[in-house]
C-alpha positions as CSV (number, residue, x, y, z in Angstrom):
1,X,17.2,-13.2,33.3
2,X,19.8,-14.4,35.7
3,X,19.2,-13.1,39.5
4,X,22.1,-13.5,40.1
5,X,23.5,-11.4,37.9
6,X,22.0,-7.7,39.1
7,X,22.4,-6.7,42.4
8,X,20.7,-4.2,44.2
9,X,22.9,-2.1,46.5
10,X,20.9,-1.1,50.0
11,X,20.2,2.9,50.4
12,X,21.9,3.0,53.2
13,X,24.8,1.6,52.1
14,X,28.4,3.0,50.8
15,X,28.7,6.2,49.2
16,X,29.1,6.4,45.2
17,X,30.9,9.2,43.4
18,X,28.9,10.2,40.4
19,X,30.5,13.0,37.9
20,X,32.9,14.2,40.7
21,X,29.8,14.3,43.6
22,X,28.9,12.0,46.6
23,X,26.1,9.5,45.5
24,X,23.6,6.5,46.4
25,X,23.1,4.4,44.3
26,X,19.3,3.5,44.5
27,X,19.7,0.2,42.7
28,X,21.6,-1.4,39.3
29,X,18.7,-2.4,37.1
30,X,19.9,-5.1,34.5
31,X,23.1,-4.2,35.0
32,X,23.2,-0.1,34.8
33,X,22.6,2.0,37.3
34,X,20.5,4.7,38.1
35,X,22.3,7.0,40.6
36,X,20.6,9.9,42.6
37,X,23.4,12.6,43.2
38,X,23.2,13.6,46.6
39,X,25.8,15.8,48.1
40,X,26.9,14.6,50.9
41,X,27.2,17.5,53.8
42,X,26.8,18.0,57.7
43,X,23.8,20.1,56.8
44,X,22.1,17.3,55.7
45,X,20.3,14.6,58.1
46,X,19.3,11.1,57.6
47,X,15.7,11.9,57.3
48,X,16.3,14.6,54.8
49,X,18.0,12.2,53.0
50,X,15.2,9.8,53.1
51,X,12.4,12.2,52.3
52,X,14.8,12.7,48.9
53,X,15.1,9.4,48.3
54,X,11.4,9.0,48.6
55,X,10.4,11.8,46.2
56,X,12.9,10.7,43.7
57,X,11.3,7.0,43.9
58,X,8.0,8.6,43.4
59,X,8.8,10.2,40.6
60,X,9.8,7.0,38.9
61,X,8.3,6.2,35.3
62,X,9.1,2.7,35.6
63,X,6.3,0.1,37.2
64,X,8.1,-1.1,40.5
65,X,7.2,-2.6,43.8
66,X,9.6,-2.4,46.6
67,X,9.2,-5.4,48.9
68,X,10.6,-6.4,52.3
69,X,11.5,-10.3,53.4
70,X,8.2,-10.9,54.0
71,X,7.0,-10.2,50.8
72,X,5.2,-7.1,52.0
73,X,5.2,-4.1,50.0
74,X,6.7,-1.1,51.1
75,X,6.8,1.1,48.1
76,X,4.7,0.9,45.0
77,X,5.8,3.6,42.0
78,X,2.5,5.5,40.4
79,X,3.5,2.9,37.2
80,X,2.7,0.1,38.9
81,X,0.0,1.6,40.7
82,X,-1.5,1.8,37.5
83,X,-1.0,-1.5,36.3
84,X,-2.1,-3.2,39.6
85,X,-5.5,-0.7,39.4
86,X,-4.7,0.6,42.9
87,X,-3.3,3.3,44.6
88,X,-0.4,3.2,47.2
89,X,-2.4,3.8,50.4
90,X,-4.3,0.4,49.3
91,X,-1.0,-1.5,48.3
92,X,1.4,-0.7,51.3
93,X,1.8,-3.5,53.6
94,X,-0.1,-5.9,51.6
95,X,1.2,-9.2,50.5
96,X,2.2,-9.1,46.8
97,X,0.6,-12.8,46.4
98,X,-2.6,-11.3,47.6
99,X,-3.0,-9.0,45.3
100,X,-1.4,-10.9,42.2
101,X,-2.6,-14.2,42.3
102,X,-0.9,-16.3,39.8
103,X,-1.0,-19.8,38.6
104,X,2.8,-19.9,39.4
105,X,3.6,-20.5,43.1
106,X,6.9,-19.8,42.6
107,X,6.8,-16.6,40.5
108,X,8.0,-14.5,43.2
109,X,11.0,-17.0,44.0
110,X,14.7,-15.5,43.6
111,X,16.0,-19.0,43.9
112,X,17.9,-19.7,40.8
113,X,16.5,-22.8,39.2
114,X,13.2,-21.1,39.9
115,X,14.5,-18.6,37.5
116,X,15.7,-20.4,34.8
117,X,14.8,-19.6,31.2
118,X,13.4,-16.1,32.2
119,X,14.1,-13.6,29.8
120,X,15.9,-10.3,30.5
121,X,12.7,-8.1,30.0
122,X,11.0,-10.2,32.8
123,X,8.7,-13.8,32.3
124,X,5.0,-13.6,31.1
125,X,2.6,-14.1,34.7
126,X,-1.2,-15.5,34.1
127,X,-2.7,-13.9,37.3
128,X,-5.9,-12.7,38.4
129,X,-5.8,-8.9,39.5
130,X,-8.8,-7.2,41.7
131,X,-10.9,-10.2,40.3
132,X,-10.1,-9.6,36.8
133,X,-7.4,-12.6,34.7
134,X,-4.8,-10.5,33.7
135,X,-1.2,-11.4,31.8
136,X,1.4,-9.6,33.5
137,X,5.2,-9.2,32.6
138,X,6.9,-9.5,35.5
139,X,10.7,-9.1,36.8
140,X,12.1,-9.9,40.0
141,X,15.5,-9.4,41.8
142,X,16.9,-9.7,45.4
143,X,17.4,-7.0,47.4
144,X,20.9,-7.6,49.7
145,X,24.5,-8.2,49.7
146,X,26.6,-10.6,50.2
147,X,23.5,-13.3,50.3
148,X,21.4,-11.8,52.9
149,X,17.6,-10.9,52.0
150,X,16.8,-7.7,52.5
151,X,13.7,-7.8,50.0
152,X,13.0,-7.7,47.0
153,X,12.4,-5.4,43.9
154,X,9.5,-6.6,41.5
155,X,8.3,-4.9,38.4
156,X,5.2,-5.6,36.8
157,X,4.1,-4.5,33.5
158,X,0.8,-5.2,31.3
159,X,1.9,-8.6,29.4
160,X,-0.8,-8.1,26.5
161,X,0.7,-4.4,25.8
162,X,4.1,-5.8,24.0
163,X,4.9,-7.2,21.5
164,X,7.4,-10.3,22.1
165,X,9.3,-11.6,19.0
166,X,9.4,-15.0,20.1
167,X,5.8,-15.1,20.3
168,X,4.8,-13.0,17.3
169,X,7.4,-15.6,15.2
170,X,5.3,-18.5,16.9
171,X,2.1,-16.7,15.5
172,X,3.0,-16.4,12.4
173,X,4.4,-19.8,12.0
174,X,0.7,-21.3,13.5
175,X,-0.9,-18.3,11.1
176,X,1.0,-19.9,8.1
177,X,0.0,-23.9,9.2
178,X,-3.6,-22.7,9.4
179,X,-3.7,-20.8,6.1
180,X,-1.9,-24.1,4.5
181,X,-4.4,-26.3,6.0
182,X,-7.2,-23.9,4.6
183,X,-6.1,-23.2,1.5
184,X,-5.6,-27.4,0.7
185,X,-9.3,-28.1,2.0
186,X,-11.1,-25.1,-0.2
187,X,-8.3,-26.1,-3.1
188,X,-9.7,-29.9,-3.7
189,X,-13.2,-29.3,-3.6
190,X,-12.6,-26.2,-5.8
191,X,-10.6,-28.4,-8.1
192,X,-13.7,-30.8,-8.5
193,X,-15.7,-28.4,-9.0
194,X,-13.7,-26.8,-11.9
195,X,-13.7,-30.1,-13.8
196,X,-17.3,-30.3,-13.4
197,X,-18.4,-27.2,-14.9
198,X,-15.9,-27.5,-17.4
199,X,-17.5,-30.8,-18.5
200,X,-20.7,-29.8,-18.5
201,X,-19.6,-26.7,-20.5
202,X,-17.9,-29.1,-23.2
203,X,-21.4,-31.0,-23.7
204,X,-23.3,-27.6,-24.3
205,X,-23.8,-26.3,-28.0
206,X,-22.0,-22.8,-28.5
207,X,-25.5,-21.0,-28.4
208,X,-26.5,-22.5,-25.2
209,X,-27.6,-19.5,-23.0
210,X,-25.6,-21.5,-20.0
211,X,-22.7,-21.3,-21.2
212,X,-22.0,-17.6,-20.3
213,X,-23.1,-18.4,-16.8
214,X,-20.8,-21.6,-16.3
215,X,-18.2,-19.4,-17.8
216,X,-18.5,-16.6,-15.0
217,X,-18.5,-19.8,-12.2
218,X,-15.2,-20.6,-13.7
219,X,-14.0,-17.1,-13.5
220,X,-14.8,-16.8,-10.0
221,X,-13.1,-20.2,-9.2
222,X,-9.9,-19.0,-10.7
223,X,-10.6,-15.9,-8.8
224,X,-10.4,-17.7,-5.6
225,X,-7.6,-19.6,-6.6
226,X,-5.1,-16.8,-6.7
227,X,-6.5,-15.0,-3.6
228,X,-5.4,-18.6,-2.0
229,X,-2.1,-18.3,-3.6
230,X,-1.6,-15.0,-2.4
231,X,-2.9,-15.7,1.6
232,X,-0.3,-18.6,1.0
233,X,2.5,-16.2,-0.1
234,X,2.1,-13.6,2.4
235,X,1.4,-16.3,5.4
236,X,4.0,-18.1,4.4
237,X,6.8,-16.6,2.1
238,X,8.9,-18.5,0.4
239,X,12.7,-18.5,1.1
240,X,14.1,-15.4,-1.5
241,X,17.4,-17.2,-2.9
242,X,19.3,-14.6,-4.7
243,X,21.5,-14.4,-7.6
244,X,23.3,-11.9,-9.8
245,X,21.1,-10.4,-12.7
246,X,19.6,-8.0,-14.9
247,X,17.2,-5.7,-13.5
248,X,16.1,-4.0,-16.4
249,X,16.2,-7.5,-18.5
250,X,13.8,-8.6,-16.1
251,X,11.5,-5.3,-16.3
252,X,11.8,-5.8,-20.4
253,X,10.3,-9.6,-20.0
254,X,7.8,-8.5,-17.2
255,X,6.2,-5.7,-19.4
256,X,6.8,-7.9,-22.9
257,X,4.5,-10.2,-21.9
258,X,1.6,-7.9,-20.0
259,X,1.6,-6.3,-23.6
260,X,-2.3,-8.1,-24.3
261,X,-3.4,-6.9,-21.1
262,X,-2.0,-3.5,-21.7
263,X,-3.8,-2.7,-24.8
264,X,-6.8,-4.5,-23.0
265,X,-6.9,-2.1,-20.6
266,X,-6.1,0.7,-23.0
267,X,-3.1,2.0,-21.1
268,X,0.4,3.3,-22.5
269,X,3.7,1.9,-21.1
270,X,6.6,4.5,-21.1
271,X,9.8,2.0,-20.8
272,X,13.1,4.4,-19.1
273,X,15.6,1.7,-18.1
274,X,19.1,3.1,-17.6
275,X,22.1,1.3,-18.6
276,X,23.5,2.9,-15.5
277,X,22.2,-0.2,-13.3
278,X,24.7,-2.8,-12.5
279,X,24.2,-6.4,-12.0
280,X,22.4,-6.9,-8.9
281,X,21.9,-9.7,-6.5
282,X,18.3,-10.7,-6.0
283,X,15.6,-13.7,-6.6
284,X,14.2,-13.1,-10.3
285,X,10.6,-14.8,-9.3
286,X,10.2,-12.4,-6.1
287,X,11.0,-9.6,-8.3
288,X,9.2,-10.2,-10.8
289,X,5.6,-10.9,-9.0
290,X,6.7,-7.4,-7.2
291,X,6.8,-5.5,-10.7
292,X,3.7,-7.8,-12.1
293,X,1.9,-6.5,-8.8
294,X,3.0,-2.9,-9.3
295,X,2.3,-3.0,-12.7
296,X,-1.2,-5.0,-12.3
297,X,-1.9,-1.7,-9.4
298,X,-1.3,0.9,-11.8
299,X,-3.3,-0.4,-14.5
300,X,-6.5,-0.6,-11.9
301,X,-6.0,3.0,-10.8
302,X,-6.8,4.0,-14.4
303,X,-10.3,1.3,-15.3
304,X,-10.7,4.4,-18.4
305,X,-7.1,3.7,-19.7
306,X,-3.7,6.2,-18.9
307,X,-0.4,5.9,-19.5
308,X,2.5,3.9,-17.0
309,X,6.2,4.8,-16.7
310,X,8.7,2.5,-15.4
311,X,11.6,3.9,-14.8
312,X,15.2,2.5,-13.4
313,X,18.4,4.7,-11.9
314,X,21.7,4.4,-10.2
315,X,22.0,6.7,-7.4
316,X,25.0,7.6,-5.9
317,X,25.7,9.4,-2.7
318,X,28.7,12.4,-2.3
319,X,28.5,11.0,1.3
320,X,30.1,7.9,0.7
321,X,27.2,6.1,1.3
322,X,27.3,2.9,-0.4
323,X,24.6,3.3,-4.2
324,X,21.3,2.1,-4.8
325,X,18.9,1.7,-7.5
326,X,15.5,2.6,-7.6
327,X,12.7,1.2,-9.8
328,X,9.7,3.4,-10.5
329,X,6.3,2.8,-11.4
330,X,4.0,6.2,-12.0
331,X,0.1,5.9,-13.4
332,X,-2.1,8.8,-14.6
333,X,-4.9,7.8,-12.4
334,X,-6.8,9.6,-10.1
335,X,-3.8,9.2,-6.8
336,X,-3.8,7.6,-3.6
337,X,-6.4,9.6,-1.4
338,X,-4.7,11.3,1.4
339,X,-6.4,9.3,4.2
340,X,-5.8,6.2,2.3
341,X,-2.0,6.9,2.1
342,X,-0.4,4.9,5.3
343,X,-3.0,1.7,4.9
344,X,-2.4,0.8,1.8
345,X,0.3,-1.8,2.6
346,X,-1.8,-3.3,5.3
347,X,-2.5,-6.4,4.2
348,X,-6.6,-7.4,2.9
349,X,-6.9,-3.3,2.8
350,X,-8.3,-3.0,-0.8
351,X,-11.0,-0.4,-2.4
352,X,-11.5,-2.4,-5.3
353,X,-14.6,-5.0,-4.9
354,X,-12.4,-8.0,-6.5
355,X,-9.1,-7.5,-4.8
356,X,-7.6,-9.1,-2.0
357,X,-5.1,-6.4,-0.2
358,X,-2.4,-8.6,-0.7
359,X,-0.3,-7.5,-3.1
360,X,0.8,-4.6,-2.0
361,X,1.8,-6.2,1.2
362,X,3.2,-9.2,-0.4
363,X,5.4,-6.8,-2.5
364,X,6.7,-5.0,0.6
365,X,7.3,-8.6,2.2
366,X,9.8,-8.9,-0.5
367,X,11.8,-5.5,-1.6
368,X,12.5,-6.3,2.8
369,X,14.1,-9.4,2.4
370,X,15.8,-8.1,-0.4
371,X,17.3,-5.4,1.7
372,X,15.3,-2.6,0.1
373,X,12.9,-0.3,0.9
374,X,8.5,0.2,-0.9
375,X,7.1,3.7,-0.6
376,X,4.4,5.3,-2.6
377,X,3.6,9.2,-2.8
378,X,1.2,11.3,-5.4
379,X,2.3,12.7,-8.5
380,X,2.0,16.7,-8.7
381,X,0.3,16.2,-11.9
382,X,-2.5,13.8,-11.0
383,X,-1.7,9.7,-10.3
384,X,0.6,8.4,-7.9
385,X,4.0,6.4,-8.3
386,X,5.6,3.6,-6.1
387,X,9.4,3.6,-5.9
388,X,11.5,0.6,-4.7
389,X,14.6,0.9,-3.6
390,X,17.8,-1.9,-3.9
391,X,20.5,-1.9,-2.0
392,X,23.6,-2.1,-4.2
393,X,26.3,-4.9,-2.5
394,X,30.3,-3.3,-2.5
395,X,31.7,-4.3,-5.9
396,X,28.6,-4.0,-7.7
397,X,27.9,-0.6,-9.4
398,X,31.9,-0.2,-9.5
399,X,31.7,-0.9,-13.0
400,X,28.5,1.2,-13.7
């Protein structure tokens, strides 16, 4: 945020026209103002004036403080009344340093180089507040023209009630270091332990009653081993590199080889892959863990057997909206329980006792960087079906 840069006219100052009407301008707040219309007549005296001005102020949704060159606050808005815990009887004519005390001496400066780096929406402020530690967002501009301080407006806003991007990309980016670092410790010892138990399984006769019970530690390893590739995945996704191909050839491979694990599972796979779809652009390993997760979902909703259809389309728009294709998978299972419905892409939110409430997640992770779109809804006649959406790039489905 540049100080210099938004200007605060005084109230007293000239006279605005707003939509054909005399006006004062209250003050330009980053750059747009917020005008009060006030026509302008004999009738109407300088405290009448004032007594508008001062209900309008109140009536303010934004958290300000109104200081004067002392750094003594004059007006406080029922906002930031609320996010100093005070009311304005207790806040007029107090120094503002008094009541935020920050680590920053200078956070109240409107001295340029003071003010460097500052964002727009104001700098984060680590201040203690009525004796509490509080983070504060905080914005600050000079009241005055022409280089003369007439006081200062200051907003102040609960720091720990936003989100900022910058610092939600620097968590993630820490989130996926720690999960790297994690997942190699638990991977080497895991890896020894494998080798062991497979070892000592090799040297055991095929009757031995141990063998069943090494066999379940090596189940659980492997078990392990792909939730770790999955916390990897999510925490850290890999770059999607993209390339024209063949949806539906990709579908036909995906489902070929989960054939064993289909008639495992006792489930029937309804294949209805229109030749409608054009060549698309998109990574075929992100796709394809998205319809091996899909698929892999379906199949759990149904633990008696059921049938799955996977269906593809071309949709076009009259609107002249550019086409997309959608990819459906439906079960016959049981359906997404109603109060289940909007956590079931949260990631680790799982019902079942061995999954990880990733892959759902994961999946949405990448149909977004591909452009697209993940929903699910319930079937009318029992199960549920999840339906992606691809964008379709100009000059693809022309030929479609």
């Amino acid at each position: 945020m540049d100080s210099g840069g938004s200007k605060f006219s005084d109230v007293g100052g000239d006279h605005a026209t707003h939509e054909g009407k005399d006006a004062v301008p209250l003050f330009i707040f980053e750059g747009s103002s917020v005008i009060l219309p006030l026509e302008m007549d004999k009738s109407m005296t300088v405290t009448a004036a004032s007594s508008l001005l001062d209900l309008a102020l109140g009536q303010l949704p934004y958290p300000m403080l109104v200081l004067d060159t002392k750094r003594r606050i004059v007006f406080a808005s029922p906002a930031a009344c609320q996010v100093l815990r005070s009311d304005p009887d207790a806040l007029t004519g107090r120094d503002l340093t008094d009541i935020v005390k920050a680590e920053d001496p200078h956070w109240l400066s409107t001295d340029p180089v003071d003010r460097l780096g500052t964002p727009r929406s104001g700098r984060k402020l680590k201040a203690k507040v009525a004796g509490a530690r509080r983070v504060l967002r905080v914005g600050v501009w000079p009241l005055g023209e022409d280089g003369t301080d007439q006081g200062m407006l200051v907003s102040v806003r609960d720091g720990r009630s936003e989100s900022d991007p910058e610092e939600v990309k620097d968590h993630l980016t820490s989130l996926g270091e720690l999960s790297a670092c994690v997942a190699h410790e638990i991977r080497n010892p895991l890896t020894g332990i494998r080798t062991t138990v497979q070892f000592v399984t090799s040297k055991l006769g095929a009757e031995d009653p141990h063998r069943e019970p090494l066999g379940e530690v090596i189940a659980e390893i492997d078990r392990i081993e792909a939730f770790i590739e999955d916390l990897l995945l999510f925490a850290r996704p890999a770059e999607v590199t993209r390339a024209k191909g063949d949806l539906n050839a990709l579908l036909t491979r995906v489902l070929d080889a989960m054939v064993p694990q289909f008639e495992e599972a006792k489930v029937e796979v309804r294949r209805n892959l229109s030749p409608d779809v054009p060549p698309l652009n998109f990574s075929p390993d992100a796709l394809q863990q998205v319809a091996q997760n899909l698929l892999r979902n379906a199949m759990e909703a149904m633990p008696e057997g059921g049938k799955i259809r996977v269906t593809t389309a071309l949709k076009r728009f009259r609107s002249g909206r550019p086409p997309i294709v959608e990819l459906f998978v439906s079960d016959s299972g049981h359906g997404i329980p109603e109060s289940l419905q909007n956590q079931i892409f949260k990631p680790f939110f799982t019902t079942r006792p061995a999954g990880t409430g990733l892959g759902l997640p994961i999946s949405a992770s990448i149909i977004r960087a591909h452009g697209g779109r993940i929903a699910a809804r319930n079937r009318a006649g029992g199960g549920a079906t999840f339906r992606v959406i691809l964008p379709v790039e100009e000059g693809e489905g022309d030929s479609a």
